[in-house]
Legacy VTK file of the C-alpha trace (Angstrom):
# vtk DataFile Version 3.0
C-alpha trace
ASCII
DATASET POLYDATA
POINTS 458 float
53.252 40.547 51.914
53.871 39.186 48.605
53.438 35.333 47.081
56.953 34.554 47.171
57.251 36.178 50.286
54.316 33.766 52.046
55.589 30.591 50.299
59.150 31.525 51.740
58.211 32.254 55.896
56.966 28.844 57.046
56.667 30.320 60.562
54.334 32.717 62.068
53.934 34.217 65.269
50.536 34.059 67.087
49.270 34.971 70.617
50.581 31.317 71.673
54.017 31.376 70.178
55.276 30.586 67.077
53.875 27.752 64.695
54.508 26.377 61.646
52.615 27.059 58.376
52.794 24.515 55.732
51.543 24.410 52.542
49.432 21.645 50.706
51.287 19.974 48.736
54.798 20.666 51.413
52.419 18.678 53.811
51.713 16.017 51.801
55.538 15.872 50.499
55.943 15.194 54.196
53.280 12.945 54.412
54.802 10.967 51.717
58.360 11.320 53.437
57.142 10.175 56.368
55.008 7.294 55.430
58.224 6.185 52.653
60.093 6.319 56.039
57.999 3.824 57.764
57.859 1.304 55.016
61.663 1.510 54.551
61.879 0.575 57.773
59.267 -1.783 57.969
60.652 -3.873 54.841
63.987 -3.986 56.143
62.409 -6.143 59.154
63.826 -9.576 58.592
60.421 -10.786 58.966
59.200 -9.126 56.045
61.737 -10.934 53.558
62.913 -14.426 52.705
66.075 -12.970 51.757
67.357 -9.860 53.680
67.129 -6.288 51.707
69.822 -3.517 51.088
68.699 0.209 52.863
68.378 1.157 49.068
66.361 -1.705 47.853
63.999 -1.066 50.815
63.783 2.286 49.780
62.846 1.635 46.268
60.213 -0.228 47.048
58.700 1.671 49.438
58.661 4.087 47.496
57.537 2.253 44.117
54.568 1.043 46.518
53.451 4.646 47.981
53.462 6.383 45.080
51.734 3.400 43.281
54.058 3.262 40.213
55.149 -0.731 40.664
58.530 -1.104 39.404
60.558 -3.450 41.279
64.175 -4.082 42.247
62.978 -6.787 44.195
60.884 -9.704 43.103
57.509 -8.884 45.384
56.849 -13.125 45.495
60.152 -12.820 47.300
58.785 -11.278 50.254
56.814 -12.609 53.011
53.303 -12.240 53.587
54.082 -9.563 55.525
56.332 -7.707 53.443
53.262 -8.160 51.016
51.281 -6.306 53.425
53.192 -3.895 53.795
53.996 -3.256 50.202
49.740 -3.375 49.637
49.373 -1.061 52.649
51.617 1.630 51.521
49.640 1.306 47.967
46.393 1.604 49.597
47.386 5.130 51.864
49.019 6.188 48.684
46.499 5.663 46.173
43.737 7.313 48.142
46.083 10.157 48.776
47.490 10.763 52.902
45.285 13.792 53.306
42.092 11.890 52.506
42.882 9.258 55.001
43.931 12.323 57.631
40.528 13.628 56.653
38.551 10.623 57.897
40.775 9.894 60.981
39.153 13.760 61.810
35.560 12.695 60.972
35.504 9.758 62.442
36.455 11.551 65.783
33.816 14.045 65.281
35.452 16.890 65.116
35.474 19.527 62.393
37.436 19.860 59.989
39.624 22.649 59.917
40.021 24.955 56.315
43.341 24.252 55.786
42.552 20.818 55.415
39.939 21.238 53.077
42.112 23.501 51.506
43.836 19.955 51.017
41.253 17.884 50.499
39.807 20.205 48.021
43.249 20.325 45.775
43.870 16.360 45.969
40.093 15.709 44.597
40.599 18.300 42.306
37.183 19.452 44.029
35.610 22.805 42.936
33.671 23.318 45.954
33.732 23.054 49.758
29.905 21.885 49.586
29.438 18.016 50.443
33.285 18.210 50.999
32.712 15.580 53.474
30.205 13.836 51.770
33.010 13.192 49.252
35.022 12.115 51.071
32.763 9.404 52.266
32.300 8.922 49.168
35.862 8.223 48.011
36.109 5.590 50.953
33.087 4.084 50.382
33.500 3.644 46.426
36.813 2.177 46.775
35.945 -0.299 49.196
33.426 -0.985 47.191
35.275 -1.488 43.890
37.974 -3.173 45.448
35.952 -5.943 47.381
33.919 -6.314 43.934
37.214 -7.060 41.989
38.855 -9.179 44.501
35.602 -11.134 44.625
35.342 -11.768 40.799
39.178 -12.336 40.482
38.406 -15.151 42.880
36.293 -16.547 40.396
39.265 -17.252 38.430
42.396 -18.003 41.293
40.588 -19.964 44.132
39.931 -22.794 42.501
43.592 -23.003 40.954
44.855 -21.586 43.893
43.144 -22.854 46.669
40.917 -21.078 49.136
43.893 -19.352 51.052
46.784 -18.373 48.416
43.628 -17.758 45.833
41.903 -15.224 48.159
45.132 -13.425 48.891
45.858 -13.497 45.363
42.787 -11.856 44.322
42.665 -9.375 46.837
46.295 -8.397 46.198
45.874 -7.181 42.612
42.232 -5.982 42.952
43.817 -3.353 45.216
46.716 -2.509 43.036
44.722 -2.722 39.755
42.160 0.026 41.457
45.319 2.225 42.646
46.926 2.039 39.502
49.870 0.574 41.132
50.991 -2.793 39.195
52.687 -4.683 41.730
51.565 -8.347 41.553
52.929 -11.306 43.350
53.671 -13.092 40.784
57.583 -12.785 38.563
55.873 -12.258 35.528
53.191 -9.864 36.236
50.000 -11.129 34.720
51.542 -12.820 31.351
50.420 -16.512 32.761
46.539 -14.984 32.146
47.162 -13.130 28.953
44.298 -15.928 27.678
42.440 -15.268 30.782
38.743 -13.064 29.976
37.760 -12.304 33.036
41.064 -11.640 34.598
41.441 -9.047 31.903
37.964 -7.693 31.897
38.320 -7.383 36.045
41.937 -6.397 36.159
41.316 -3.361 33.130
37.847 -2.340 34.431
39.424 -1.939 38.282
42.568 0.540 36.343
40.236 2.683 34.096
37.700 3.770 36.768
40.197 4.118 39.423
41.849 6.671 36.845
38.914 8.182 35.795
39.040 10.267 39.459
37.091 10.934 42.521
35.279 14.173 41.035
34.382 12.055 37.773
32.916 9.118 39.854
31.071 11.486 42.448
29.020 13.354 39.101
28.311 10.613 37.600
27.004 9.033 40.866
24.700 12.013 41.265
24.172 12.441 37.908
22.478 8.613 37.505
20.643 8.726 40.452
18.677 12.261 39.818
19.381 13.785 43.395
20.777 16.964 43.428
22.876 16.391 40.487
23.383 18.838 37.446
21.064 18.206 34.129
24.434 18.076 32.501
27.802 16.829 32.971
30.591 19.304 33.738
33.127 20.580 31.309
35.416 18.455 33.149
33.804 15.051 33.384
32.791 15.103 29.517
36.158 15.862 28.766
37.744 13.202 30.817
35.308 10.539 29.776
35.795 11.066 25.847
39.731 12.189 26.072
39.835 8.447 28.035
37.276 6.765 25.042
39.430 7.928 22.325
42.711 7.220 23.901
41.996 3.600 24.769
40.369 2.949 21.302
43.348 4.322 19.209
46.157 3.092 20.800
44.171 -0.351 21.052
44.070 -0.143 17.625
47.218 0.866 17.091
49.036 -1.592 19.660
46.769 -4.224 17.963
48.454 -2.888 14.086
52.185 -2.587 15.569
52.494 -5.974 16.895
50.017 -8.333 15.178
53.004 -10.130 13.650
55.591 -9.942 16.060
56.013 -13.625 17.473
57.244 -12.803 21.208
53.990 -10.564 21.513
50.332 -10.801 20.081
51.716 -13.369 17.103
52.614 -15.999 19.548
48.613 -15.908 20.630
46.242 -18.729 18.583
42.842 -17.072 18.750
41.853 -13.742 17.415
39.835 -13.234 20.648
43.302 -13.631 22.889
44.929 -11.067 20.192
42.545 -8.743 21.087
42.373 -8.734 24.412
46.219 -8.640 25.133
46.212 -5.401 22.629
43.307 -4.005 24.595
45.252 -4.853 27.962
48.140 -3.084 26.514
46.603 -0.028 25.562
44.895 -0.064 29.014
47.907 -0.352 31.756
50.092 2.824 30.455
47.430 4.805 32.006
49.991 4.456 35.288
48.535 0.472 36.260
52.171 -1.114 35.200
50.764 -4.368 35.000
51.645 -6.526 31.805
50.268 -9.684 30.004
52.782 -9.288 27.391
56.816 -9.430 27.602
56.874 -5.712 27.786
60.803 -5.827 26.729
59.993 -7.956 23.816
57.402 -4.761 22.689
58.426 -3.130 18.948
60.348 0.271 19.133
57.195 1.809 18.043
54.729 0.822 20.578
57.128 1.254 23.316
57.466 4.655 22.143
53.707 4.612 21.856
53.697 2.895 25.653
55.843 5.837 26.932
53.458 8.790 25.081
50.725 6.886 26.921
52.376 6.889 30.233
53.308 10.611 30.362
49.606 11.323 29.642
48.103 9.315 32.590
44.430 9.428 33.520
42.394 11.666 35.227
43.221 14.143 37.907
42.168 13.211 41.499
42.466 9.995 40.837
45.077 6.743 41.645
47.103 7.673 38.414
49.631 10.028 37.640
51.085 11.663 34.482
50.281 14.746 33.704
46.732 13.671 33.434
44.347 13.305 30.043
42.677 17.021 30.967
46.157 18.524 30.346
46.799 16.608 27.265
43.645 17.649 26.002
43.326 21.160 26.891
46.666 21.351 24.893
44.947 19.804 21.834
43.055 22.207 21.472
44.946 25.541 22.233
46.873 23.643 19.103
43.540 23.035 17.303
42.116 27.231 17.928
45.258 28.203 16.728
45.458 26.212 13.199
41.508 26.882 12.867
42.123 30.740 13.621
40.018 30.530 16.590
40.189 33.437 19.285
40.258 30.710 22.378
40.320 27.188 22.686
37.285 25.431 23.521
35.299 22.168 23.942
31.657 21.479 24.239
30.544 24.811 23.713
32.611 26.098 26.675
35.971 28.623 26.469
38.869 27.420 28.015
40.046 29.963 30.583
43.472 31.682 30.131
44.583 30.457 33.394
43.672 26.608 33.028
45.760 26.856 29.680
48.808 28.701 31.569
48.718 25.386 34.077
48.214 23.222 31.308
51.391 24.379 29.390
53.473 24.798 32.439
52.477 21.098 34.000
53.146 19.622 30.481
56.735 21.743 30.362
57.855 20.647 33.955
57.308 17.168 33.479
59.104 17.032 29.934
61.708 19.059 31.848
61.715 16.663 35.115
61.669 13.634 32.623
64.542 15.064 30.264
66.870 15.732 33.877
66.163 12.723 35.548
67.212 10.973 32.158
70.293 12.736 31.855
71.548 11.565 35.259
70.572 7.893 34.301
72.668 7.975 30.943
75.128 8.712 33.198
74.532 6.173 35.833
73.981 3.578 33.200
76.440 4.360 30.295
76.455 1.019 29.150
72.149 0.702 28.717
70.130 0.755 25.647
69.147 4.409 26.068
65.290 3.407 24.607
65.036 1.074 27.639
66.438 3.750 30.456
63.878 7.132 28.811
60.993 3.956 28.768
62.221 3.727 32.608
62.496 7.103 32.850
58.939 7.777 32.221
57.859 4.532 33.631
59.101 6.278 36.810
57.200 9.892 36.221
54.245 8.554 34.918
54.149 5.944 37.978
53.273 3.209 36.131
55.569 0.410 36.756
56.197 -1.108 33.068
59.489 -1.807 32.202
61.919 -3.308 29.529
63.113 -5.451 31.983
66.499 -3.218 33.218
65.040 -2.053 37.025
66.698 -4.982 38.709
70.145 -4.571 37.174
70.440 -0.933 38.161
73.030 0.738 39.746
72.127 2.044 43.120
72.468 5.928 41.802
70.375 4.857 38.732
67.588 3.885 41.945
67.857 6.835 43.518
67.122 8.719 40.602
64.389 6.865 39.830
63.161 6.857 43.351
62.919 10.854 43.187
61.467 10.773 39.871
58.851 8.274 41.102
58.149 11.178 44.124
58.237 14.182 42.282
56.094 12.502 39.272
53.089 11.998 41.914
53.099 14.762 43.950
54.951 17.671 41.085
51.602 17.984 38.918
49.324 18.819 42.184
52.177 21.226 43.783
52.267 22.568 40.682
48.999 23.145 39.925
48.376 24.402 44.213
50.974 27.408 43.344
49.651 28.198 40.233
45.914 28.471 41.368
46.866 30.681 44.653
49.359 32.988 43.069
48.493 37.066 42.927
48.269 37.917 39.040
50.558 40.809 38.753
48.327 43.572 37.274
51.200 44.530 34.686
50.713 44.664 30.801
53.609 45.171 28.575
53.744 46.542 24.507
53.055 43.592 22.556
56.204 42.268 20.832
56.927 39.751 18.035
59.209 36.834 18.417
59.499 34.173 15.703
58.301 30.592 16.237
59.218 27.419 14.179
LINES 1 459
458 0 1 2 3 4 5 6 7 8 9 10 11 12 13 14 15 16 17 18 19 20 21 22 23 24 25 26 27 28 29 30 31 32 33 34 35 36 37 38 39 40 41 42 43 44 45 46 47 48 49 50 51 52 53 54 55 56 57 58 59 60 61 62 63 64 65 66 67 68 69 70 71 72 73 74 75 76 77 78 79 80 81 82 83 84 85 86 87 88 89 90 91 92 93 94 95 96 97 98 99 100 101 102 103 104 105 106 107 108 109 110 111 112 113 114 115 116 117 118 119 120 121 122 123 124 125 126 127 128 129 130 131 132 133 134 135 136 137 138 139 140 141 142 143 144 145 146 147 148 149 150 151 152 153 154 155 156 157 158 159 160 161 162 163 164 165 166 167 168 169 170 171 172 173 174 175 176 177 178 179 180 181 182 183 184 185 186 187 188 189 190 191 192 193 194 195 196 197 198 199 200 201 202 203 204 205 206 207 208 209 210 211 212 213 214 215 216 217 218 219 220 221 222 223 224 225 226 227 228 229 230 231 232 233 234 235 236 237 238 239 240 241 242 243 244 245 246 247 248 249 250 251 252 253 254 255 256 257 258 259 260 261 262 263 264 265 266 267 268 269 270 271 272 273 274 275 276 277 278 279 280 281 282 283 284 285 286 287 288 289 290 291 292 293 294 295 296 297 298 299 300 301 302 303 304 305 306 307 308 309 310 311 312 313 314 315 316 317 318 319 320 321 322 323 324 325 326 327 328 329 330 331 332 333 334 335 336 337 338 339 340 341 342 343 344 345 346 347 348 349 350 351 352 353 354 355 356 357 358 359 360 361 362 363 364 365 366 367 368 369 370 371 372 373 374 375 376 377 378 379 380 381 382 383 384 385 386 387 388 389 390 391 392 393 394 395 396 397 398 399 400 401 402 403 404 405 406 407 408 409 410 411 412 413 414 415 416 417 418 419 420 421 422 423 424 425 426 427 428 429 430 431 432 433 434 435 436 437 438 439 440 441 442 443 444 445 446 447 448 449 450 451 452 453 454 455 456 457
């Protein structure tokens, strides 16, 4: 039986009658459907609103929340505290991923776990092996408890005693959670802006986004690797790359957010200090990596750093981890099939290791489909929105694929077509890059080899 063949027959016939045989990433696409389903329903409770919410507007946010992007149609302070919870529990199943939480409802009855859902495990960690599969995944829980309790802790530093006991613990443990999952909803209107001054709300709130981008994988190796038990003399391939692609990145577009908007008054030149300038440019540079959270007027941003803003977005962080985008590993293994070529070299590499032919196949055809799935869903919102400034609807656009949650201030005047589309986007933006990648890692290389020809580029 071929590929196409197996991906198309979702039934099979055993000794006990026909069942059905999904694949990763169609399971979690149902996972996601189903749990979007529940908070839909869930917000359209009139308990979980002060003022009632449309089917779509429910919808939106449900699905903003799950897949951890953060852009609103509704104002989140608007809903109860139990529309809040709902909105943070959908972030928190989302951002660890449905299969991982599926995966410790199954250990923590004792039983084994079947392959197929390491199989799933495996390809939302971005694992390499089965070994310690489970003691990843404990690991995964574990950390992110962890991390999140820390953060809410040291945000409560700053918000209980403004706040009070109550709203200040609630407030803190809010945005700990999103900050970790990369999602970006807050509580408040206007994001984080009132703490753009604030140090540590900006040295919690950043610190919580970059390591819950960095990914599971990264975390677990560099667990091992400090403590000296059973972990490799030297980081992997992967890890190196991910920790230096996310260096770099930070420190140039810092710089370059810093450079772009040092004058402009409704940004960093309304600040007084040099220290506040700083900071905001470093938060800046930070929350494109899919957080969506803001401590400047993001609609108030120059051409050129939103267009920066949106390069940033479609890159994302790590794989396995909270963010989305097509992830820094892509964007750097296509650096450097650029770089080989212009130095003449026969393969692309990094840190004395070759790139693999089919890691740079994925790499190119993850990057294509998401230009591809950002250029379509665009099209359709030029249409919905004739009347927009078409820089804020593509920053939307990729606000929505990237999951990020930043916006030029348009989401709540959109038309209901103009949601939908972003909706799907939103969907297709968090689960696309891992389906994609699933199909490409279990197809059957066809063992075919044409003449070389010559076709002329550029």
């Amino acid at each position: 039986m071929t590929y196409w063949q197996r991906l198309i027959r979702p039934l099979r016939r055993t000794p006990h009658g026909p069942i059905i045989q999904l694949s990763p990433p169609e399971i979690l696409l149902l996972g996601f459907v189903l749990l979007g389903s529940i908070g839909t329903s869930l917000l359209l409770l009139p308990a979980a609103s002060n003022v009632p919410l449309s089917w779509h507007q429910a919808l939106f946010t449900a699905t903003s929340a799950m897949t951890v992007t953060g852009l609103t149609v509704v104002d989140t302070s608007s809903l109860t505290l139990f529309g809040q919870l709902v909105v943070l529990g959908l972030i928190q199943v989302g951002g660890l991923g449905f299969m991982v939480f599926a995966a410790l409802t199954v250990l923590l009855l004792g039983m084994r776990l079947p392959l197929a859902q390491q199989n799933m495990i495996r390809e939302t960690l971005n694992h390499i092996s089965f070994r310690d599969l489970k003691r990843l995944v404990g690991l995964v829980i574990v950390f992110t408890a962890v991390m999140e309790t820390t953060g809410a802790l040291l945000l409560a530093i700053a918000w209980v005693p403004e706040y009070g006991w109550r709203h200040g613990m609630w407030t803190s443990v809010f945005h700990a959670i999103s900050a970790f999952n990369n999602a970006g909803f807050s509580i408040w209107s206007n994001s984080l802006t009132q703490e753009v001054a604030n140090p540590l709300v900006n040295a919690v709130i950043t610190a919580l986004i970059v390591i819950g981008g960095l990914g599971f994988l990264v975390i677990g190796e560099l667990s091992q690797f400090a403590a000296h038990r059973h972990g490799p003399r030297m980081l992997s391939l992967h890890t190196r790359i991910v920790l230096h692609a996310t260096f770099w990145l930070l420190l140039i577009s810092t710089i370059a957010i810093a450079l772009l908007e040092w004058n402009n008054p409704a940004t960093l030149g309304g600040l007084d200090s040099l220290g506040a300038r700083l900071q905001a440019a470093w938060f800046q540079a930070v929350t494109p990596r899919t957080a969506g959270f803001n401590t400047l007027d993001t609609s108030a941003l120059g051409d050129a750093t939103a267009l920066l803003t949106m390069l940033l977005m479609f890159i994302g962080a790590g794989s396995g981890s909270t963010a989305s985008g097509i992830k820094v590993t892509t964007f750097v293994v296509l650096f450097l099939i650029a770089r080989a070529f212009i130095r003449g070299d026969a393969e692309p590499s990094a840190f004395g290791r070759t790139i693999g032919h089919d890691t740079v196949m994925k790499a190119v055809s993850v990057a294509l489909a998401g230009m591809l799935l950002i250029f379509t869903s665009l099209f359709v919102m030029t249409l919905a929105e004739p009347d927009e400034d078409f820089l804020a609807l593509a920053f939307e656009t990729v606000s929505a694929f990237g999951t990020v949650g930043l916006s030029r201030g348009i989401t709540e005047t959109l038309s209901v077509p103009a949601e939908l589309t972003l909706a799907v986007t939103m969907l297709l933006g968090r689960v696309g890059p891992l389906s994609l990648g699933y199909f490409l890692s279990i197809r059957q290389t066809r063992g075919i080899k044409y003449a070389d020809g010559q076709v002329q580029i550029g």
